[in-house]
N, C-alpha and C positions, 0 to 999 in steps of 0.2 A: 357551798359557802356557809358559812355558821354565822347564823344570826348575832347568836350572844353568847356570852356566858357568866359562870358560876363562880363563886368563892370555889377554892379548891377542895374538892370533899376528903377527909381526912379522916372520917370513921368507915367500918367494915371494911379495912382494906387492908390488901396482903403486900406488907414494903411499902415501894412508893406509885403500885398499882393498885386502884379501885377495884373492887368488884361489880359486877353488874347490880349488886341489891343495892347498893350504896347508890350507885347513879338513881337507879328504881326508888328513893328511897328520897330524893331530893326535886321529885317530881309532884304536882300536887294534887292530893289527896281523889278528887272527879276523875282525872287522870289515871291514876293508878287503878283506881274500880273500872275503870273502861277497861283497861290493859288488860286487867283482871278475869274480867266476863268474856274480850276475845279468847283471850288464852283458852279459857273452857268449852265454848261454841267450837273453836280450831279442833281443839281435840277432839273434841264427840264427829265433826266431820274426818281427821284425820285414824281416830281407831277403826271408823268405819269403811275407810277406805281401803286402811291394811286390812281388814279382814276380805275385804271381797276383790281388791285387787293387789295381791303386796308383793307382786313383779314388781309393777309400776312403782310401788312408794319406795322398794328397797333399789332399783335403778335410778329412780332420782333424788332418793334425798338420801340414801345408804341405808346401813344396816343399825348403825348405833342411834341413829336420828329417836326411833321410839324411845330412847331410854330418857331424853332431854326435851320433849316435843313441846309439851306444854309451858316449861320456861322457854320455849323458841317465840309461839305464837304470845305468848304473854309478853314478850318483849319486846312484840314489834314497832309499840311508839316509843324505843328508848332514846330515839332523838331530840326527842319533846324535850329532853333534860336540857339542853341549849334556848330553851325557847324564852323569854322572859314570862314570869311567874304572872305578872298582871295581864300578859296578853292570853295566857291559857284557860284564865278563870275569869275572864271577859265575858259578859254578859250581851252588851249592844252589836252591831253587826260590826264584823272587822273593817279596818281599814287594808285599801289595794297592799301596803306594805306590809302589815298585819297577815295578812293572807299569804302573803310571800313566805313570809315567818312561818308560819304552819305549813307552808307547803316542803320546806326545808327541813322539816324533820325527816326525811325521807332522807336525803343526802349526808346529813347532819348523824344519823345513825353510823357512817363509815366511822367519825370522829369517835361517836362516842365507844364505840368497840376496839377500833384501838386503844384508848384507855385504860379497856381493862385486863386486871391479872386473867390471862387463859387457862393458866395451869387445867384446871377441873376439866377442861371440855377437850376434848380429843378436836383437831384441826377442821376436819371434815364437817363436824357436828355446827363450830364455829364459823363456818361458811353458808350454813342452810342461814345458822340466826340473822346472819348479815344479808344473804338473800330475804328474807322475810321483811326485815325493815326498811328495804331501800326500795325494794318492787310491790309493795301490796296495796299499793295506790295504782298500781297500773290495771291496763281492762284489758280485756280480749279481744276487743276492736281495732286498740292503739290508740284508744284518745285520752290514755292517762296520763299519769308521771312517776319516776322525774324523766326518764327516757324516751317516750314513747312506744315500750317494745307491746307485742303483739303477739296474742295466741300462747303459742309452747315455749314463744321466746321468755316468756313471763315464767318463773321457777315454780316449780308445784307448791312448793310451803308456801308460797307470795300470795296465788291464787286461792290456797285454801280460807289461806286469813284476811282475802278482800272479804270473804263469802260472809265470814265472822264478825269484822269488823263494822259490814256493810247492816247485818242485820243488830247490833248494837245501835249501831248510831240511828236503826230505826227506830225501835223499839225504847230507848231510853228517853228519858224526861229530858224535858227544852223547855225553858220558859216563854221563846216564840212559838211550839205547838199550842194550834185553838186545840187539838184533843189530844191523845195520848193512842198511837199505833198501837194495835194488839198484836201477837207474836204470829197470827193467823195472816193476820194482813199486811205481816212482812214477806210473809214465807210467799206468799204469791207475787207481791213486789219484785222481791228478789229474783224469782224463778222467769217470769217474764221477760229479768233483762240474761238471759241465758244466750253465748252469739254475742253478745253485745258487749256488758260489760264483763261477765265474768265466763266461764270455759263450763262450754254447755254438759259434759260429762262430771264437772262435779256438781252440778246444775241434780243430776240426776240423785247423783249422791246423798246432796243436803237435801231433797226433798223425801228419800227413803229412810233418813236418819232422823228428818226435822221434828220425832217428837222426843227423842230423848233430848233432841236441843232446849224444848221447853221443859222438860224433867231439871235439864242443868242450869237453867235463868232462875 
């Protein structure tokens, strides 16, 4: 279901198809810096994966995925662009439907990628980014969203950029934190919920790569 929507966006676009920076580009500002820092955290977990296992990353996310990876994971709230602009940059606690509204960007991301011109992305590439945005709220347990899938049923790019997105939203300024999480006492946060929320072998991963994560914050 799509919350809401936008004026039609009618710069950076090829014809009468958007591009993806154009939607990225109508998004607001907090927003985008979040999208931003996942995208970077995804990568530092995702080069390190291909280096120590790139069976696995070239069986499930293919061969071309490296060349596109970091506009994949930086993408992944581009459903937010449906979201209305004063509920994203909301300061007080949501409201039940408010929360809905954000919950929807998950699904809302189908929309916004049909949207856009594909030309540039080879098909395949074009499907990891849509798996990234619709599954990276899901856990390992099953008690995510929007699906509730479970384990391996959740896409490897999805899971890398829970892992990401998860330790952002630690790590960054709230005006509800009494203090301010340091990148130390995410990285155990995070590792803890291994099994639980996120796939305890990349579990493994981000904690053998987590200092070039604080290199790239």
């Amino acid at each position: 279901m799509i919350t809401t929507d936008r004026e039609k966006v009618s710069s950076s676009s090829t014809g009468c198809f958007p591009t993806i920076n154009s939607l990225y580009s109508m998004i607001p500002r907090e927003t985008r810096l979040h999208m931003e820092r996942v995208g970077r955290y995804s990568e530092v977990i995702f080069k390190y994966l291909y280096r120590k296992n790139p069976e696995l990353v070239e069986s499930e996310l293919g061969v071309e995925f490296a060349k596109y990876s970091e506009e994949a994971f930086r993408y992944h709230d581009i459903g937010r662009y449906f979201i209305p602009i004063a509920v994203l940059n909301k300061v007080e606690k949501l409201t039940d439907e408010e929360v809905m509204m954000i919950r929807d960007h998950t699904i809302n991301a189908l929309s916004a990628i049909e949207l856009l011109y594909k030309k540039p992305f080879p098909i395949e590439v074009l499907e990891q980014f849509l798996d990234i945005a619709v599954y990276h709220h899901e856990r390992w347990d099953g008690a995510g969203y929007p699906e509730r899938r479970e384990g391996t049923e959740i896409p490897l790019g999805a899971r890398i950029c829970a892992i990401a997105d998860n330790f952002d939203g630690i790590t960054s300024w709230k005006p509800y934190k009494k203090r301010q999480t340091t990148e130390i006492e995410a990285i155990d946060i995070i590792t803890n919920q291994a099994g639980k929320q996120f796939d305890p072998y990349l579990i493994e991963v981000f904690k053998e790569c987590s200092y070039n994560l604080l290199i790239k914050g």
